[in-house]
SEKESE-558905 format. One record per residue (C-alpha): residue number from 1; x, y, z. Coordinates in steps of 0.25 Angstrom, whole numbers, padded with zeros to 4 digits. Example, Ala and Ser with C-alpha at 12.3 -4.5 7.8 and 13.67 -1.06 7.14 Angstrom:
# residues 2
    nr       x       y       z
     1    0049   -0018    0031
     2    0055   -0004    0029
//
This chain:
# residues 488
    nr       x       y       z
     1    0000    0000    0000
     2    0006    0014   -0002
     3    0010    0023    0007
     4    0002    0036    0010
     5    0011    0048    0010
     6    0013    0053    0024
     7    0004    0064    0024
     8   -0008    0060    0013
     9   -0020    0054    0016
    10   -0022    0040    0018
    11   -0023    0029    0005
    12   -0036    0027   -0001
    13   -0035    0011    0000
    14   -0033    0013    0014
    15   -0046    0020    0016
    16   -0056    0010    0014
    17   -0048   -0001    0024
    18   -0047    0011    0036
    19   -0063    0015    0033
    20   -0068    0000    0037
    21   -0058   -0002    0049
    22   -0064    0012    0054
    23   -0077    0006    0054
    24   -0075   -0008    0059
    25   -0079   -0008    0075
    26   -0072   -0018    0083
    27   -0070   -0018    0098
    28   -0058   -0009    0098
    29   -0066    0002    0088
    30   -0079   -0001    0096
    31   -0070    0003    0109
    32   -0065    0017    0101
    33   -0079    0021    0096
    34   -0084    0020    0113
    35   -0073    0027    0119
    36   -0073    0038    0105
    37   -0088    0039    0111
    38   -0083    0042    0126
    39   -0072    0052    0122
    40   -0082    0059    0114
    41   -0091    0058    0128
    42   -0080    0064    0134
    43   -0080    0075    0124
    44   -0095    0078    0127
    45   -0095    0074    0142
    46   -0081    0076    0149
    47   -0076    0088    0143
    48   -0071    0095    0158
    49   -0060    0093    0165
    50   -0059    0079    0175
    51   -0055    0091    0186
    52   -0070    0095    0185
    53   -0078    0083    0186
    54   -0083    0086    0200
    55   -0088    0098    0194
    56   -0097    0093    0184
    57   -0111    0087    0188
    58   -0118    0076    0183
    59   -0128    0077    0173
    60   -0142    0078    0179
    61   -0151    0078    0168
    62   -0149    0072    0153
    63   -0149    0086    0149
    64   -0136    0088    0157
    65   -0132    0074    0151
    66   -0130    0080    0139
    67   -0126    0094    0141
    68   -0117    0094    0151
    69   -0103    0088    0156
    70   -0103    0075    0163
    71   -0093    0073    0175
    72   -0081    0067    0171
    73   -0080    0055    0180
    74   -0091    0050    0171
    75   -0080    0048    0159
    76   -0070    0044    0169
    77   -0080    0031    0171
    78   -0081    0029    0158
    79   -0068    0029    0152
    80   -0064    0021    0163
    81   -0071    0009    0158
    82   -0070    0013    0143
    83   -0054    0012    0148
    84   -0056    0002    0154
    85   -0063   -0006    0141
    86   -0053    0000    0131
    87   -0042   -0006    0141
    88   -0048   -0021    0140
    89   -0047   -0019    0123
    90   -0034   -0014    0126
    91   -0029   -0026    0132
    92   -0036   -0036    0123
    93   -0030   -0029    0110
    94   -0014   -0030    0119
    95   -0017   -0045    0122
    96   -0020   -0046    0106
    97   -0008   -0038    0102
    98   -0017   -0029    0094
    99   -0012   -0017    0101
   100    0001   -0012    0107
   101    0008   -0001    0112
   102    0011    0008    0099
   103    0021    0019    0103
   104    0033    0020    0114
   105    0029    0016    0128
   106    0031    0029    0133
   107    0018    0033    0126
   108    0011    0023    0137
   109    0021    0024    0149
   110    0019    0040    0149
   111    0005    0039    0150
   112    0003    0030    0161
   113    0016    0035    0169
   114    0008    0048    0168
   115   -0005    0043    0173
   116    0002    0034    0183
   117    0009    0047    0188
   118   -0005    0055    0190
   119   -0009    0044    0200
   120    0003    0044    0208
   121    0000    0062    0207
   122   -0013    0059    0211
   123   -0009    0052    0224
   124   -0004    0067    0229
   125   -0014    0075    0226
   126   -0023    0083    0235
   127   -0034    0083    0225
   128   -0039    0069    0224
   129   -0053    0076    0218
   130   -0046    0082    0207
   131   -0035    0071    0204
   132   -0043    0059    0203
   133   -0050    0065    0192
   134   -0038    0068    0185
   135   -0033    0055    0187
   136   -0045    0049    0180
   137   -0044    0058    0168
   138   -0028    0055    0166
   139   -0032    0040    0167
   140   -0043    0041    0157
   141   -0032    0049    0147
   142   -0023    0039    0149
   143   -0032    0027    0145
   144   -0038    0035    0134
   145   -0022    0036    0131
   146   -0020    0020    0131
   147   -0034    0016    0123
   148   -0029    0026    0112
   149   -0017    0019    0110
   150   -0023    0005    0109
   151   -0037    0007    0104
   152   -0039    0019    0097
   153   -0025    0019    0088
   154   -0030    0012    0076
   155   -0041    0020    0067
   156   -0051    0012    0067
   157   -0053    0013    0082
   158   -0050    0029    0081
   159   -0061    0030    0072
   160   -0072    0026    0080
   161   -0064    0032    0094
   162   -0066    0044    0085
   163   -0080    0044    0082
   164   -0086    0048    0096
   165   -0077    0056    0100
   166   -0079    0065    0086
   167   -0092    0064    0089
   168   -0091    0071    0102
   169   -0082    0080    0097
   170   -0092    0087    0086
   171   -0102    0087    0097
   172   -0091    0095    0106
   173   -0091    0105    0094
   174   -0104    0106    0090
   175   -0106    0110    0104
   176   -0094    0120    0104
   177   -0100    0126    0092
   178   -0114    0127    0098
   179   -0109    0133    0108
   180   -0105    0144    0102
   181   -0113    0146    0092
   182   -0125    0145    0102
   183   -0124    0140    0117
   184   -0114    0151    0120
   185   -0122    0163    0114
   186   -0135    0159    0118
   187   -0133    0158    0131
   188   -0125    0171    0133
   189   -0137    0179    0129
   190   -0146    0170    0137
   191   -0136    0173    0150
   192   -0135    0189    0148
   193   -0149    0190    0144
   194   -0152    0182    0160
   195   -0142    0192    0166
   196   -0149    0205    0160
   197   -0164    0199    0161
   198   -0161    0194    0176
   199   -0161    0180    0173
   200   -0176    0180    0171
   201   -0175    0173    0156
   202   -0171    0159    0164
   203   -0180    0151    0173
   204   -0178    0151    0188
   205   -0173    0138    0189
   206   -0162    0141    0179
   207   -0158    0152    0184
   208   -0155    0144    0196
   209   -0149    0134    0188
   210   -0138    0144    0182
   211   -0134    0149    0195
   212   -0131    0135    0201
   213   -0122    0133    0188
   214   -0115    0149    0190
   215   -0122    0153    0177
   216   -0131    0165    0184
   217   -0121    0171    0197
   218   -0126    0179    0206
   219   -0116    0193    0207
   220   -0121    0204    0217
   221   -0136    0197    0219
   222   -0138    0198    0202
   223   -0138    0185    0193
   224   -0129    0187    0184
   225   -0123    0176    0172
   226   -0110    0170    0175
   227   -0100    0181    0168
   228   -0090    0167    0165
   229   -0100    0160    0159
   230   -0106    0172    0150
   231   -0092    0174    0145
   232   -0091    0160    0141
   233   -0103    0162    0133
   234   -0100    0175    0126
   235   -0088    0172    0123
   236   -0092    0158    0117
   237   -0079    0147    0121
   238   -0084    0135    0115
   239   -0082    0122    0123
   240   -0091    0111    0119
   241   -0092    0099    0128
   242   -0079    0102    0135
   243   -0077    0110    0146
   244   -0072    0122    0140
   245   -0067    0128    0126
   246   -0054    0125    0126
   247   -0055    0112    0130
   248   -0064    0110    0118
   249   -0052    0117    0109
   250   -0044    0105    0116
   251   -0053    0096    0110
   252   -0057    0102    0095
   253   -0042    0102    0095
   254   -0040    0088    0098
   255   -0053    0082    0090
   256   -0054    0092    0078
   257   -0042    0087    0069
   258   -0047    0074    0071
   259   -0060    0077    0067
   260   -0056    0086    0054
   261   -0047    0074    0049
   262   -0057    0066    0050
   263   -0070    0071    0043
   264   -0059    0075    0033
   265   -0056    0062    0029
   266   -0071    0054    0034
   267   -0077    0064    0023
   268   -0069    0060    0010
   269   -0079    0051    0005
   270   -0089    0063    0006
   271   -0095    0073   -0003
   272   -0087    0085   -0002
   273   -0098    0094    0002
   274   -0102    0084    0014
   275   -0086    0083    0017
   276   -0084    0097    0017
   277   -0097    0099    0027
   278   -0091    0089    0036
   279   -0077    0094    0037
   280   -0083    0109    0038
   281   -0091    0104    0049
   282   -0078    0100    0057
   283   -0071    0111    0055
   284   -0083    0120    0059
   285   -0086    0113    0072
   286   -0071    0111    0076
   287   -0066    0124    0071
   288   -0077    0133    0077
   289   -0078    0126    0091
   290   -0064    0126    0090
   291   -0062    0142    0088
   292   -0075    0145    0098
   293   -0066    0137    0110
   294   -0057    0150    0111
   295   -0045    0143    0112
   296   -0034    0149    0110
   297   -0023    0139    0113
   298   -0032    0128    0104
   299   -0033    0138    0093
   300   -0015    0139    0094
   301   -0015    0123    0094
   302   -0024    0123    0084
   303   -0017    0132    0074
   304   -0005    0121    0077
   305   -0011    0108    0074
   306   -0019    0115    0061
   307   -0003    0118    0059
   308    0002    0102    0062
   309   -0008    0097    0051
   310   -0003    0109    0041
   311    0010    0101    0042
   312    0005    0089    0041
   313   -0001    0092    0026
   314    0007    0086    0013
   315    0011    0101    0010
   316    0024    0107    0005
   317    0031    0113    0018
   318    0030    0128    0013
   319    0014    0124    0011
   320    0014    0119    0026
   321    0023    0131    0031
   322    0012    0141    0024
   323    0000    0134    0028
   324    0004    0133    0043
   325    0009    0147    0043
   326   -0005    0153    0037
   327   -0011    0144    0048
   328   -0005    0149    0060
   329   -0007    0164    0056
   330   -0021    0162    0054
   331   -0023    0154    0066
   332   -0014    0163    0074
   333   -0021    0175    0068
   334   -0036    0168    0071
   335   -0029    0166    0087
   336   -0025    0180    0088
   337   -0036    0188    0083
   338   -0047    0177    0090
   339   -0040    0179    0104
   340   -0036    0195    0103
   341   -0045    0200    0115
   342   -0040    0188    0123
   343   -0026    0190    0123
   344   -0028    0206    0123
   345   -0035    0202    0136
   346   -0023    0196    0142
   347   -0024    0180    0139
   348   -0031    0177    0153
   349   -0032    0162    0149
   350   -0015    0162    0146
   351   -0013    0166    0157
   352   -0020    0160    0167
   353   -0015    0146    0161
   354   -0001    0152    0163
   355   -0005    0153    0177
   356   -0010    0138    0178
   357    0003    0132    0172
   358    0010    0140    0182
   359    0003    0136    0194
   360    0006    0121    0187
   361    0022    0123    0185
   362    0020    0127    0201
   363    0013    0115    0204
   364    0024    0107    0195
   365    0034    0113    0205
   366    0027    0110    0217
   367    0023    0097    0214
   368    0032    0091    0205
   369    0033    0078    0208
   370    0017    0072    0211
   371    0011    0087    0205
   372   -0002    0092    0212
   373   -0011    0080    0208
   374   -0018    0076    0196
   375   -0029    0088    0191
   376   -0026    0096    0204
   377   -0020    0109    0196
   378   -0030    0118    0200
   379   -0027    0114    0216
   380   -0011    0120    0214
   381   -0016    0131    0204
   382   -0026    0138    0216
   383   -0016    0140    0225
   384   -0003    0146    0212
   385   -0014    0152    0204
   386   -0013    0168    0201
   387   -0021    0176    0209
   388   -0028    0182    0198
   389   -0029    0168    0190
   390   -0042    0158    0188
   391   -0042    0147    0194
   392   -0041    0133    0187
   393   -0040    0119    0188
   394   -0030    0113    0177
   395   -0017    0118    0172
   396   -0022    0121    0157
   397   -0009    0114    0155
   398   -0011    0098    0153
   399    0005    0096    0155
   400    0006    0107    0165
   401   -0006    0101    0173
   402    0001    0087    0173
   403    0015    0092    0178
   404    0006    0102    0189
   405   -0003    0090    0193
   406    0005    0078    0194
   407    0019    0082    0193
   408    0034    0080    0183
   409    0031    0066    0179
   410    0015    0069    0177
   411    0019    0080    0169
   412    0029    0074    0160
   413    0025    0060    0159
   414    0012    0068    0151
   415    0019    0077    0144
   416    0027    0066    0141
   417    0016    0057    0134
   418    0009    0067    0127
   419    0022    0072    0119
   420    0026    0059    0116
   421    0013    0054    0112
   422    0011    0064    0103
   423    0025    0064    0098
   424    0023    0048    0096
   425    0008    0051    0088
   426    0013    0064    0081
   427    0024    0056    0073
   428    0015    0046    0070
   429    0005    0053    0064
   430    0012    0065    0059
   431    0017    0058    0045
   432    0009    0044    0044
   433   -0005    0048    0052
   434   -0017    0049    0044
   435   -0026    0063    0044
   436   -0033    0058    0057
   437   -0022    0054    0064
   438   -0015    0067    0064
   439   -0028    0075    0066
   440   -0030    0067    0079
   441   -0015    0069    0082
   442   -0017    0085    0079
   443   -0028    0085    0088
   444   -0021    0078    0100
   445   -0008    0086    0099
   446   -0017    0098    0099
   447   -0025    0094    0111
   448   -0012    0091    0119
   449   -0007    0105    0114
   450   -0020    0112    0121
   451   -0015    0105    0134
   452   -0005    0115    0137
   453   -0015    0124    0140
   454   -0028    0118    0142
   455   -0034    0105    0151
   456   -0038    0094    0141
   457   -0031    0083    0150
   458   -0041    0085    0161
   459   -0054    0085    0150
   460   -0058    0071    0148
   461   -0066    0074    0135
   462   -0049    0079    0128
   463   -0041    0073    0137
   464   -0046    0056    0135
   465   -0048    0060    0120
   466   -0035    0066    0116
   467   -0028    0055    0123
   468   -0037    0043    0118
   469   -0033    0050    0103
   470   -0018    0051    0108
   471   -0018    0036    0112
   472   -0024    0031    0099
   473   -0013    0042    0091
   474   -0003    0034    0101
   475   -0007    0021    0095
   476   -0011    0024    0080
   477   -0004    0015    0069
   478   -0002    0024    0059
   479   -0007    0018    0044
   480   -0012    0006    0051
   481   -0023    0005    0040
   482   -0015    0008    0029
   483   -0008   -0004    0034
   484   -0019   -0012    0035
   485   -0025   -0009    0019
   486   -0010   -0013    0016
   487   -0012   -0024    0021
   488   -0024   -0029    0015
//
């Protein structure tokens, strides 16, 4: 069989062999297509940090079901067993020898001595509430972690792993979008026009009901509407089902190339008008929700992984040189003019995260060895903050937080594994991926990019995702089914 070139699409006698494997469903594939489902439950459900899940109550009626976050100890029973069945498939396909350890064995002694070192943390922490949370969720990435690796590397089984958790994502968008375009106006009006009218155009019982939830406060004996909560609506942050917009930048970012590689090539077969409504329709969810998040340091990573996949197009070098060049001073020039009044106004977001990673470098110091605990951050930050600064309970800084929390070896050992394993999965798919497998590459660089200033290990909607996709990217056998049409 010949050879594709490195960068050009895959061989049209290779096509028809990939589209049935895609679609058989054995046990493996079946297993892929119920925990995709989950992740994409996790994107609609489990979208805040595992710090918060005393906060969140349980749904008390089906409308609440639906609408609203469920408390994250819920997921944590559920991946439990899904982890628990994926580990018994696991073992079945070793004791078969239809599956190995693909990479160096540093790729799985990192993790685990990581996760091995947050439980010895753990044991001298003064906030068991906050760190047994923590040490679920850093479980659950872990496994998520290992059942990439040997479940989810081979195409088929991506597929169908895919399928839920895209499913969940378009709702996520679709709900951004919405948000914007409607929910956010509509209720600002309906809040200012309360305030002026005395809140007489609400029903006594929701009057009530807005004040036990802090959207109607009481300042000098006069109900007035929450000044943060107006703010929020007028100035219109989308954040979908997750528990603010950046958050939901973390995941457009990790999800959207993925997404836009693969209407492109699932539409071939179609007319073009119907291929081009479909891939419009991708780009218009993910590009809008992505722009009404506001974020500024997802806009920056963005503009860089649009740049990684300029570079990776069969163009002559000056082509590539221009194209990337026009790129960044268009995106540059969108970021500047888009956050002008922001940073006229002093960057108050920049520098309040400078004063969270200073209170962890203090933390480091103090606490080398054991750190302060597993997701207790915000215990050490209350005591170092800046007079004049918020208050917060994680680092925005993934790395940092791990270094603050649980000390020099917690730190590295995760620094550690995510540099090599992308180092391990970017060789791989740099030259010899197909269009999917560097979209989904792109997508988890760029997520573990937005970690240096964000939370995403601590969301169990990005973090179990983008490590589930890292595991499978871990494993992948590049041109497996070329290989297997040679064969034939």
């Amino acid at each position: 069989m010949k050879k594709r070139p490195a960068n050009g699409p895959r061989p049209a006698t290779a096509e028809p062999e990939a589209a049935g494997s895609r679609l058989k469903l054995d046990g493996v594939t079946l297993y892929a297509l119920v925990f995709g489902c989950f992740l994409g439950l996790c994107i609609w459900k489990f979208g805040n940090p595992v710090i918060l899940d005393g906060k969140i109550d349980p749904p008390a009626s089906l409308a609440d079901v639906w609408e609203f976050a469920w408390p994250i100890h819920w997921a944590n029973w559920l991946i439990l067993r899904l982890a628990g069945i994926g580990a018994l498939i696991c073992a079945v396909l070793v004791l078969q020898r239809k599956v190995s350890w693909p990479q160096s064995k540093w790729l799985w002694l990192l993790p685990l001595v990581w996760l091995g070192w947050q439980f010895i943390s753990a044991t001298q922490s003064k906030y068991p509430e906050l760190t047994s949370v923590t040490l679920w969720q850093f479980s659950a990435v872990t496994a998520c972690y290992f059942l990439g690796v040997f479940l989810f590397a081979n195409r088929p089984a991506r597929c169908w792993l895919l399928a839920g958790i895209l499913a969940a994502f378009a709702y996520c968008l679709v709900r951004g979008v919405d948000q914007k375009l409607f929910e956010f106006p509509v209720n600002y009006s309906t809040l200012v026009e309360g305030e002026r009218s005395g809140w007489t155009n609400f029903p006594p019982e929701t009057v009530t009901e807005m004040k036990h939830e802090n959207v109607i406060i009481t300042t000098n004996g006069v109900d007035m509407a929450n000044p943060v909560i107006v703010k929020k609506f007028k100035m219109g942050r989308v954040a979908g089902t997750l528990v603010y917009p950046n958050a939901l930048a973390g995941l457009i970012l990790l999800l959207w190339p993925a997404s836009l590689a693969l209407v492109v090539g699932a539409t071939k077969p179609l007319k073009k008008p119907i291929r081009l409504a479909a891939i419009g329709l991708v780009v218009f969810l993910g590009g809008a929700a992505f722009f009404w998040t506001g974020s500024k340091l997802g806009w920056l990573i963005g503009i860089g992984i649009a740049g990684l996949f300029l570079l990776r197009l069969d163009w002559s070098r000056k082509l590539k040189v221009a194209a990337v060049a026009t790129m960044l001073v268009l995106g540059l020039g969108v970021f500047a003019v888009k956050n002008h009044a922001y940073f006229a106004a002093g960057a108050t977001s920049v520098g309040a995260r400078f004063d969270y990673w200073r209170a962890a470098g203090q933390t480091t110091l103090a606490h080398p060895v054991f750190g302060s605990g597993p997701g207790t951050f915000q215990r050490p930050y209350a005591q170092l903050k800046s007079p004049d600064a918020e208050m917060a309970r994680l680092t925005h800084n993934d790395y940092l937080e791990q270094f603050s929390d649980s000390g020099l070896v917690g730190g590295l050992t995760f620094a550690a594994w995510v540099i090599l394993a992308l180092a391990v999965v970017g060789r791989k798919v740099w030259q010899k991926g197909d269009g999917v497998d560097f979209a989904l590459f792109a997508g988890v660089l760029a997520w573990l990019a937005q970690s240096f200033g964000e939370f995403g290990l601590y969301i169990p909607a990005l973090a179990w995702l983008a490590f589930t996709l890292l595991g499978g990217l871990i494993g992948l056998k590049i041109n497996e089914i070329d290989k297997k049409t040679g064969e034939g």
